[in-house]
SEVEXNU-997885 format. One record per residue (C-alpha): residue number from 1; z negated, y negated, x negated; residue in three letters. Coordinates in steps of 0.001 Angstrom, whole numbers. Example, Ala and Ser with C-alpha at 12.3 -4.5 7.8 and 13.67 -1.06 7.14 Angstrom:
SEVEXNU-997885
<kolti n="1" z="-7800" y="4500" x="-12300" res="ALA"/>
<kolti n="2" z="-7140" y="1060" x="-13670" res="SER"/>
end
This chain:
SEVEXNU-997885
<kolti n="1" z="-18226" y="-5488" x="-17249" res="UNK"/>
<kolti n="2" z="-21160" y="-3693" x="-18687" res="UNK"/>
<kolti n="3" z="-23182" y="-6473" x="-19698" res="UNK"/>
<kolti n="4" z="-26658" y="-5438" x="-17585" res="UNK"/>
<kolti n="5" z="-27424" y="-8821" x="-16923" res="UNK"/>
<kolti n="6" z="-24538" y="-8910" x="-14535" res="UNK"/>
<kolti n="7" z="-24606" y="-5610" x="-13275" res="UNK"/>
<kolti n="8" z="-26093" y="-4927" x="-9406" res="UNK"/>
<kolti n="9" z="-29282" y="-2408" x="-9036" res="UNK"/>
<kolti n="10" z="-31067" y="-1875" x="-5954" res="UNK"/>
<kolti n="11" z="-34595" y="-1977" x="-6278" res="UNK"/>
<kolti n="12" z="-35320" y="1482" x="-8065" res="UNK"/>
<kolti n="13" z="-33402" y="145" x="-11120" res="UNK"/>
<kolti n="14" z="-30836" y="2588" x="-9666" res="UNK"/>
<kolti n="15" z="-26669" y="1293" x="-10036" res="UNK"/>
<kolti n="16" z="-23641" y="3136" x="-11153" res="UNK"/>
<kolti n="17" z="-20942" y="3195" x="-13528" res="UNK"/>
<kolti n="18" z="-18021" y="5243" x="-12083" res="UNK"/>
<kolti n="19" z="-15588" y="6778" x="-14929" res="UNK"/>
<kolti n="20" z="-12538" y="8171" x="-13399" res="UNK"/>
<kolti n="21" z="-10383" y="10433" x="-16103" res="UNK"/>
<kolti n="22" z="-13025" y="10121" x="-18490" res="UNK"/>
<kolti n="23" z="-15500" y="11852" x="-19944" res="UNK"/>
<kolti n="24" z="-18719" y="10598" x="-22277" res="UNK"/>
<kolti n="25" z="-21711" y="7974" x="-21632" res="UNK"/>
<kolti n="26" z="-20797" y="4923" x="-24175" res="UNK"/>
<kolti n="27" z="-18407" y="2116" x="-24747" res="UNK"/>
<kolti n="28" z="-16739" y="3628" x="-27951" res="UNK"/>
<kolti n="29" z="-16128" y="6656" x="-26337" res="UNK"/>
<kolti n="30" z="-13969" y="5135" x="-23497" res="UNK"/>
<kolti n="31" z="-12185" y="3163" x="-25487" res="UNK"/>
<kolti n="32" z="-10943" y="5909" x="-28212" res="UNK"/>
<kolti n="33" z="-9691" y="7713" x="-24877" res="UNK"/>
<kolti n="34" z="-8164" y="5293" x="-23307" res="UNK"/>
<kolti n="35" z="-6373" y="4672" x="-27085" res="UNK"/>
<kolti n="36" z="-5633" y="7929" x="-27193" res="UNK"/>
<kolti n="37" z="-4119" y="8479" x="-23594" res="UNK"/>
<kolti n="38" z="-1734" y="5093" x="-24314" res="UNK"/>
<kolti n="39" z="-222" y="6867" x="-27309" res="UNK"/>
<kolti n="40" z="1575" y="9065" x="-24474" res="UNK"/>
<kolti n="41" z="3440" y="5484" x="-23141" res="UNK"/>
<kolti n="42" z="6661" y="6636" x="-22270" res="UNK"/>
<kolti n="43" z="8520" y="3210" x="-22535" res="UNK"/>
<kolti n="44" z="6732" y="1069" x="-25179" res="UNK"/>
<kolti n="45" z="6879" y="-2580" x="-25453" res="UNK"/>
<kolti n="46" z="5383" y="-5314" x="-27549" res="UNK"/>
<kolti n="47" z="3637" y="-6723" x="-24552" res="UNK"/>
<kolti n="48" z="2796" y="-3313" x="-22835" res="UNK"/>
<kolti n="49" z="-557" y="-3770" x="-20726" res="UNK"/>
<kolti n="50" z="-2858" y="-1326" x="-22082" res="UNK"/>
<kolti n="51" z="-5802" y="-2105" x="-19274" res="UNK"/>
<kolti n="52" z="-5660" y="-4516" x="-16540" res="UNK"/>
<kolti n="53" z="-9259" y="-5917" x="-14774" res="UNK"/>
<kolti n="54" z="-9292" y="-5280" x="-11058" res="UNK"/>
<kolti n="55" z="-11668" y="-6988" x="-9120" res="UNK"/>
<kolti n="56" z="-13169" y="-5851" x="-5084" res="UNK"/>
<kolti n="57" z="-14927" y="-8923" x="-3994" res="UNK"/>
<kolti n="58" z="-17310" y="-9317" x="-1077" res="UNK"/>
<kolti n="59" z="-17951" y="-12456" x="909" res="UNK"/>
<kolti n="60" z="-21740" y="-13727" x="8" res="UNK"/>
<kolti n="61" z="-22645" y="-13618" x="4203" res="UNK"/>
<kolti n="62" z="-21934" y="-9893" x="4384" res="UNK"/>
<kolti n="63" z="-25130" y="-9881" x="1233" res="UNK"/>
<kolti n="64" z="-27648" y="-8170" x="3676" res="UNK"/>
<kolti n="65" z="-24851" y="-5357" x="4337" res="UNK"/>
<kolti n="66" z="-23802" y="-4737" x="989" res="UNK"/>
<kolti n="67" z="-25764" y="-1369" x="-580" res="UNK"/>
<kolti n="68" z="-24534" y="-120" x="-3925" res="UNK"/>
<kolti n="69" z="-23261" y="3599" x="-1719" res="UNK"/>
<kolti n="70" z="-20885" y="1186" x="0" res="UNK"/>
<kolti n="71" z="-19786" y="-139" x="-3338" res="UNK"/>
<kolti n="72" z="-19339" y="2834" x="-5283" res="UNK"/>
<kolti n="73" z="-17734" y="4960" x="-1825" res="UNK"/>
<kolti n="74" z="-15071" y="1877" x="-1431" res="UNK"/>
<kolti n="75" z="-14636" y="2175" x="-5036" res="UNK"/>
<kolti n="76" z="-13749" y="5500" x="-5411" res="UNK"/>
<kolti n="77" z="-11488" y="5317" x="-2020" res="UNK"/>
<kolti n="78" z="-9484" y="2363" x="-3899" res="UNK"/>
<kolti n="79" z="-9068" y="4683" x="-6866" res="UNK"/>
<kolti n="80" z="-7703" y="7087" x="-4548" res="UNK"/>
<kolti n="81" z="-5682" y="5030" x="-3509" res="UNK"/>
<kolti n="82" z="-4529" y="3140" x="-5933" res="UNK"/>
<kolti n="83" z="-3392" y="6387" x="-7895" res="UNK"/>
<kolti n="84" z="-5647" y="8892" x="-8714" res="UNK"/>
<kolti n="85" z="-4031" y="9575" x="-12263" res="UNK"/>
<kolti n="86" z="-4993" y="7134" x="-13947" res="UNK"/>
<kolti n="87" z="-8086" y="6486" x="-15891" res="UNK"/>
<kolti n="88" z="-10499" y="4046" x="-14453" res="UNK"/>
<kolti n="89" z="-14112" y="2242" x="-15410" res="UNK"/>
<kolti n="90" z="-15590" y="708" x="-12284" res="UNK"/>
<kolti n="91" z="-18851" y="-1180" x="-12164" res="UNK"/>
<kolti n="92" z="-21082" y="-2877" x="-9087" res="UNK"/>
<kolti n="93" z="-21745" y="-7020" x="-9990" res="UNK"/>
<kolti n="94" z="-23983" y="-9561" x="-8414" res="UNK"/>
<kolti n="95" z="-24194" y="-13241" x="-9465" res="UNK"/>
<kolti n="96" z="-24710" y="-16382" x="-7664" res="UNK"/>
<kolti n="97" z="-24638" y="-14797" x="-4561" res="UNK"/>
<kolti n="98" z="-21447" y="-12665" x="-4398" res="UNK"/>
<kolti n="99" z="-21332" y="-9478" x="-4566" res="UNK"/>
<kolti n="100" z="-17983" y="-7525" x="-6825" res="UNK"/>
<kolti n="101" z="-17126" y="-4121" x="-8379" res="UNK"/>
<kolti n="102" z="-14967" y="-4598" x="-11750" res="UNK"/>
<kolti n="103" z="-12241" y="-2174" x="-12201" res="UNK"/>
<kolti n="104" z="-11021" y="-1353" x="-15766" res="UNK"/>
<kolti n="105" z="-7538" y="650" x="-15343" res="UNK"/>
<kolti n="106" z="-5237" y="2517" x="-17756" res="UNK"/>
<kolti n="107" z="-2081" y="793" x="-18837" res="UNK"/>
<kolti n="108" z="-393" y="4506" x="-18255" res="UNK"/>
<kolti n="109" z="-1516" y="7518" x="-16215" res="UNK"/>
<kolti n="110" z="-3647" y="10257" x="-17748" res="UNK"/>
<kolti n="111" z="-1211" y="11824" x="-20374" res="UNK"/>
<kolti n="112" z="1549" y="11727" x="-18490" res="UNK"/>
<kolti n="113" z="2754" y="8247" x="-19633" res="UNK"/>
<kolti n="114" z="3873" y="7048" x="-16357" res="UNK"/>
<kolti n="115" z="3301" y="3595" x="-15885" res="UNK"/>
<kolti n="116" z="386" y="2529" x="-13989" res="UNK"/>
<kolti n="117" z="1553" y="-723" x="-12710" res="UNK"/>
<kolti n="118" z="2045" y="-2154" x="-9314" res="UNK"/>
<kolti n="119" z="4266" y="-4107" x="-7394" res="UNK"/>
<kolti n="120" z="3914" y="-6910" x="-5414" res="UNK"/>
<kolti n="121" z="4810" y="-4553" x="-2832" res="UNK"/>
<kolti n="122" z="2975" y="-1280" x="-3984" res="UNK"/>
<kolti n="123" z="-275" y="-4043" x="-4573" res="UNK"/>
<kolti n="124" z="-96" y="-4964" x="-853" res="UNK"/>
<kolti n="125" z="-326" y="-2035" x="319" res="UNK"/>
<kolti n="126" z="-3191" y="-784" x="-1633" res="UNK"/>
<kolti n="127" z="-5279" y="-3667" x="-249" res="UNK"/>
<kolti n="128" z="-4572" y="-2959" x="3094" res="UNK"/>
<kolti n="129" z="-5398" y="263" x="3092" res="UNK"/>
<kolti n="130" z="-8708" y="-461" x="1326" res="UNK"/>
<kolti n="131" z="-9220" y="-2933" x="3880" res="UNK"/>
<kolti n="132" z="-8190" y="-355" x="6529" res="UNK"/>
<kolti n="133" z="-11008" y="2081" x="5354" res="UNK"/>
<kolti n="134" z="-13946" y="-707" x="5009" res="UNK"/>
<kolti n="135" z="-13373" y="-1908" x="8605" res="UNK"/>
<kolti n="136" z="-13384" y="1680" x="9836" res="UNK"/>
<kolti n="137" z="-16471" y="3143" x="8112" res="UNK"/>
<kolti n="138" z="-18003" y="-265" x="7134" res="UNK"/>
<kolti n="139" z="-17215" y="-2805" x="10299" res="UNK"/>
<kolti n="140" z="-20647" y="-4978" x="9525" res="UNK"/>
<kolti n="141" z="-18726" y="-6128" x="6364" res="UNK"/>
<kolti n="142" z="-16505" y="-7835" x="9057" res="UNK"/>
<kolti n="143" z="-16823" y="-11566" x="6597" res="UNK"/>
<kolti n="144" z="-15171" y="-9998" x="3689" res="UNK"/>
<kolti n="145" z="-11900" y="-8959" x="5734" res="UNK"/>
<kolti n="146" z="-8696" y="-11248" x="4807" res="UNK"/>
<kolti n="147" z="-5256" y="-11133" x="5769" res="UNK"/>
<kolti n="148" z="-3432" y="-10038" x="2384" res="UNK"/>
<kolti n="149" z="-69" y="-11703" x="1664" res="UNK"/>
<kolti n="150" z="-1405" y="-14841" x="3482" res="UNK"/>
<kolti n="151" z="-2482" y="-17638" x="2164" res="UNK"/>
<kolti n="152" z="-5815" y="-16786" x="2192" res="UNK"/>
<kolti n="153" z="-4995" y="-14362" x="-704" res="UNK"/>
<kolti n="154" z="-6737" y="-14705" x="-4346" res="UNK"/>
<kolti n="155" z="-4739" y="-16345" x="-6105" res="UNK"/>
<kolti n="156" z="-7360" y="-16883" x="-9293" res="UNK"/>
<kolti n="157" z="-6613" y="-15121" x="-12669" res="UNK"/>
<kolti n="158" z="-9322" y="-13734" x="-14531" res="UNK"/>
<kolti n="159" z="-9379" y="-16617" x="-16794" res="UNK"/>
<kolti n="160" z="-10041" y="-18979" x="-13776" res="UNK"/>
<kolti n="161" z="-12644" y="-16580" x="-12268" res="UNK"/>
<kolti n="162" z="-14886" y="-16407" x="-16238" res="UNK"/>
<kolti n="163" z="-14329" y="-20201" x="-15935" res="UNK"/>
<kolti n="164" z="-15474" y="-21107" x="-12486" res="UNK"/>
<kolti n="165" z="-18523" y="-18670" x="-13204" res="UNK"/>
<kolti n="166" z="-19715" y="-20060" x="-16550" res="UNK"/>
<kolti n="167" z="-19324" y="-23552" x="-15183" res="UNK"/>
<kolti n="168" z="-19414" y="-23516" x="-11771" res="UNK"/>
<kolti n="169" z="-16705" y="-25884" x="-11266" res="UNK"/>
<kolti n="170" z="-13498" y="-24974" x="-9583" res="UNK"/>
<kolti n="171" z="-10548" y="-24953" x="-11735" res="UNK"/>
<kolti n="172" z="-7786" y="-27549" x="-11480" res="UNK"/>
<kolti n="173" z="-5460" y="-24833" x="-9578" res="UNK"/>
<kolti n="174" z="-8452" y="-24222" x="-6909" res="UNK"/>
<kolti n="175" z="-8020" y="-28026" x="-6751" res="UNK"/>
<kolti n="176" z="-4316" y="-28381" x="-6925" res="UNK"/>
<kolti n="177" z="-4216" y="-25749" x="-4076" res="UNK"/>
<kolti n="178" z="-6694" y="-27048" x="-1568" res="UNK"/>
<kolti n="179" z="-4805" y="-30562" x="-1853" res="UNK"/>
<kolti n="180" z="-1738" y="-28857" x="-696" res="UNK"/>
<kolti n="181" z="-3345" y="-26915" x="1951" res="UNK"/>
<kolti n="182" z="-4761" y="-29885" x="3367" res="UNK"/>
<kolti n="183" z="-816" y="-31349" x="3217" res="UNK"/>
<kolti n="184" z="435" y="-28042" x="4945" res="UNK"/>
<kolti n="185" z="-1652" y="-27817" x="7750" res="UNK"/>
<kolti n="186" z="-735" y="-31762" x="8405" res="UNK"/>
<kolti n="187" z="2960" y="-31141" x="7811" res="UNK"/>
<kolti n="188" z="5226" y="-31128" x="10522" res="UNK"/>
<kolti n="189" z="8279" y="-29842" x="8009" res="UNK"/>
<kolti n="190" z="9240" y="-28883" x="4379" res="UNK"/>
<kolti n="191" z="10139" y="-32379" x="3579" res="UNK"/>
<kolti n="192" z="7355" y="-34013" x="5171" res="UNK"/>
<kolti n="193" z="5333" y="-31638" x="3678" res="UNK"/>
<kolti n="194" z="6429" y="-33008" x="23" res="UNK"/>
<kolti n="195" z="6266" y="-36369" x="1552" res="UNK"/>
<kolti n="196" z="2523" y="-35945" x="1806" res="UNK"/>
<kolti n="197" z="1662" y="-34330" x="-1085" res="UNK"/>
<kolti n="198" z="3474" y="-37439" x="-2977" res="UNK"/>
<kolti n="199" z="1211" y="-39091" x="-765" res="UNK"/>
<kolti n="200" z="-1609" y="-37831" x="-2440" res="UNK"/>
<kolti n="201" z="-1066" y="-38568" x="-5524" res="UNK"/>
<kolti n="202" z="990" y="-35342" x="-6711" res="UNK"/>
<kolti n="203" z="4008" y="-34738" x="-8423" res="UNK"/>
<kolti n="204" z="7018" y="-32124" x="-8427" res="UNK"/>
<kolti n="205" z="9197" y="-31027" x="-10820" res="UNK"/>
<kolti n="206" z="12706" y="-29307" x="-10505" res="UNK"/>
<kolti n="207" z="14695" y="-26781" x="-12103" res="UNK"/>
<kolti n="208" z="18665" y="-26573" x="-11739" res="UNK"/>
<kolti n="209" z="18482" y="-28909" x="-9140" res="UNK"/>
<kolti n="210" z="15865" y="-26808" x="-6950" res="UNK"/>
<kolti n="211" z="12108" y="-28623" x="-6572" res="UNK"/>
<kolti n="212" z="10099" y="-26074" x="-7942" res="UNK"/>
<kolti n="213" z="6550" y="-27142" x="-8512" res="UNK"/>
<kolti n="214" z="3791" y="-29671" x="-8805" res="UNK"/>
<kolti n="215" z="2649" y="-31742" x="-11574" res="UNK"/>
<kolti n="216" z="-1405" y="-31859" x="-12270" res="UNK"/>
<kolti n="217" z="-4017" y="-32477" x="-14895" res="UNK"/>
<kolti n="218" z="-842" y="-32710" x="-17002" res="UNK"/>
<kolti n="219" z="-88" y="-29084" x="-16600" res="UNK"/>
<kolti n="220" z="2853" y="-27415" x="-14690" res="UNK"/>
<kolti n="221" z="2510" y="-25299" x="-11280" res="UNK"/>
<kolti n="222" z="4569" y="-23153" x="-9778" res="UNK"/>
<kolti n="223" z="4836" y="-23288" x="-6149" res="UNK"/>
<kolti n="224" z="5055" y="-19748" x="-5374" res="UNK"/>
<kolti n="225" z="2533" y="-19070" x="-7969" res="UNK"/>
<kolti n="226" z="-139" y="-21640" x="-5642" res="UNK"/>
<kolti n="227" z="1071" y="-19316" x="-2374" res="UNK"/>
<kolti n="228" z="3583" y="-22216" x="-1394" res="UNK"/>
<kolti n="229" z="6731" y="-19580" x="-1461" res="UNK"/>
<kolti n="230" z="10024" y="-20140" x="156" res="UNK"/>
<kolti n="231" z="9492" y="-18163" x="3018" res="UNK"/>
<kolti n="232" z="6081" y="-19629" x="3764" res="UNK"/>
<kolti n="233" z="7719" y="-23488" x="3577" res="UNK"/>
<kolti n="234" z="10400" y="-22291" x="5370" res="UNK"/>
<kolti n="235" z="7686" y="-21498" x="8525" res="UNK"/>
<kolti n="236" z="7404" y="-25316" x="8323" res="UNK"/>
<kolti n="237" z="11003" y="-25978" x="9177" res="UNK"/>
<kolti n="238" z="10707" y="-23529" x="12013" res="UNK"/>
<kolti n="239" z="7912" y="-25151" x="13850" res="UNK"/>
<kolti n="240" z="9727" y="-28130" x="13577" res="UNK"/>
<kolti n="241" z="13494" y="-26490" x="15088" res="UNK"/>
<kolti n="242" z="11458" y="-25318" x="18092" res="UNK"/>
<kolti n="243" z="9785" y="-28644" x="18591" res="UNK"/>
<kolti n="244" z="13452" y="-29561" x="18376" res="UNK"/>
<kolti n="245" z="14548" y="-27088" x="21099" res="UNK"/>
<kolti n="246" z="12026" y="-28109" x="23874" res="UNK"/>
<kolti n="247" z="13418" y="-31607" x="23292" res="UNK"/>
<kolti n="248" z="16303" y="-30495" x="23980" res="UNK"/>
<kolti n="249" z="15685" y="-27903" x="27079" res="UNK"/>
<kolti n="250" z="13070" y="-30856" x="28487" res="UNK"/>
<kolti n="251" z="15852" y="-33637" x="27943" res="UNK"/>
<kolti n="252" z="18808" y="-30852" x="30125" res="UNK"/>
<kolti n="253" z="16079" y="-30478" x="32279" res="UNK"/>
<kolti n="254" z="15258" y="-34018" x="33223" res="UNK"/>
<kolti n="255" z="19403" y="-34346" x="33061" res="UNK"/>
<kolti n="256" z="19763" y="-31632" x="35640" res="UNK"/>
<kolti n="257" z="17251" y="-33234" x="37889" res="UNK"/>
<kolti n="258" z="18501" y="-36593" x="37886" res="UNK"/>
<kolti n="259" z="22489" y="-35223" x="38347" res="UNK"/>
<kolti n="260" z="20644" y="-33502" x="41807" res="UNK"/>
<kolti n="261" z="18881" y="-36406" x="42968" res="UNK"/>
<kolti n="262" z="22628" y="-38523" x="42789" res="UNK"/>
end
C-alpha cells in the first residue's frame, strides 16, 4: 500500500496517507498499534482477521475527474461510514490507468474489542451509501457508479487483483465468469442456461444431489461465489413463466374470438 511507486501525487509531489485511530508517521509504528489494539479481541479465534484490505476503485474514463481531494474526502466519508471506531490506513493508487484508494482496517474496533466485520448485508449498505455521497457531491464521476448486489459487483479477491496487475492477464475466474455471462444473457431458463454453458465446454459439479458449481482449469467454482446465486437463476425461470403466461392469455384470446365469430 505504501510502496511510492504505486502511490498517486498530483503534480506538486503532493498525496496523502490518511491514518484513522492512529497516531505516528512510519510503518512500525502502525503496526505495534494495531498489535496492541487486537490484544483487546473480545472473542478470539485461531483464524481471527486481524486487518482486512479494502479497496475504492474508479473507472479509468472518469481519469480527468479524479483529484486526490476527491479521493481522500470519499475516503474519509467511507470511514465514516463504515464505522468510525475502528482504526484505518488509507492510501490514493494509480497504475495502468485506474485510479484506487487502499484501505487497511482493524480486525476489532479501537480498544473496545468489538468486532469490525461486516455482513453481506451491513457491506451493501456501506457501498451504497458511499455511492450515494459521490453522485451527490461528485456527479462527473458518473462512469464509476455500479449497481451493488448485481452482477456487475467485484467479485475479485485480492489475490486475483495482485495477479491480474503483475501480469496483466485476467484470472481464470474473470474467465470462468464472462463465459457464463455470455450463457445468461442467451438463456431463456435455469436449465437452458446449464444447457449452454455445457455447450461451451464447462462442467458442473453437485453436492447432496443439488448442482452446485462449475468445473475449470481443473479447479472448483462455486456458483454463488461467480454471482450465479439462486435467486439470480431463479430470475431466469421467471422470464420464462411469463413468456408462458402470454401464451396462454394470447391462445384464450384467439379462443374467445373464434367461439364469437361461430
Amino acid at each position: 500500500m505504501l510502496h511510492k511507486k504505486d502511490r498517486m501525487f498530483d503534480e506538486t509531489g503532493r498525496s496523502f496517507i490518511i491514518t484513522h485511530n492512529l497516531v505516528g508517521k512510519n510503518i512500525k509504528e502502525w503496526e505495534e498499534q494495531f498489535m496492541e489494539n487486537e490484544s483487546h479481541r473480545k472473542q478470539k479465534r485461531k483464524d481471527s482477521v486481524f486487518v482486512t484490505h479494502e479497496i475504492i476503485s474508479f473507472h479509468k474514463d472518469d481519469a480527468k475527474n479524479i483529484t486526490l481531494q476527491k479521493m481522500e474526502d470519499i475516503t474519509r466519508e467511507y470511514i465514516r461510514n463504515r464505522n468510525p471506531k475502528g482504526m484505518y490506513i488509507g492510501v490514493p493508487h494509480f497504475d495502468k490507468e485506474h485510479y484506487h484508494i487502499h484501505i487497511c482496517a482493524s480486525g476489532v474496533e479501537y480498544h473496545t474489542g468489538k468486532s469490525l466485520r461486516l455482513t453481506k448485508p451491513q457491506l451493501l449498505k456501506v457501498k451504497n451509501e458511499i455511492q450515494e455521497y459521490q453522485i451527490e457531491k461528485y456527479p462527473e464521476l458518473s462512469k464509476s457508479i455500479v449497481e451493488h448486489g448485481k452482477k456487475e459487483k467485484s467479485l475479485q479477491t485480492e489475490k486475483e487483483y495482485q495477479y491480474k496487475r503483475r501480469t496483466g492477464r485476467e484470472t481464470d475466474k474473470e474467465q470462468l465468469i464472462k463465459i457464463l455471462h455470455a450463457c445468461y444473457d442467451k438463456a431463456i431458463s435455469k436449465e437452458d442456461f446449464f444447457l449452454k454453458s455445457k455447450e461451451c465446454g464447462l462442467s458442473s459439479y453437485s453436492r447432496n444431489g443439488v448442482l452446485t458449481g462449475m468445473l475449470f482449469a481443473k479447479r472448483k467454482y462455486r456458483l454463488s461465489r461467480l454471482g450465479f446465486t439462486k435467486e439470480r437463476l431463479m430470475e431466469l425461470d421467471k422470464e420464462i413463466n411469463k413468456i408462458k403466461e402470454l401464451k396462454e392469455i394470447r391462445s384464450k384470446r384467439k379462443e374467445n374470438q373464434r367461439e364469437r365469430e361461430l
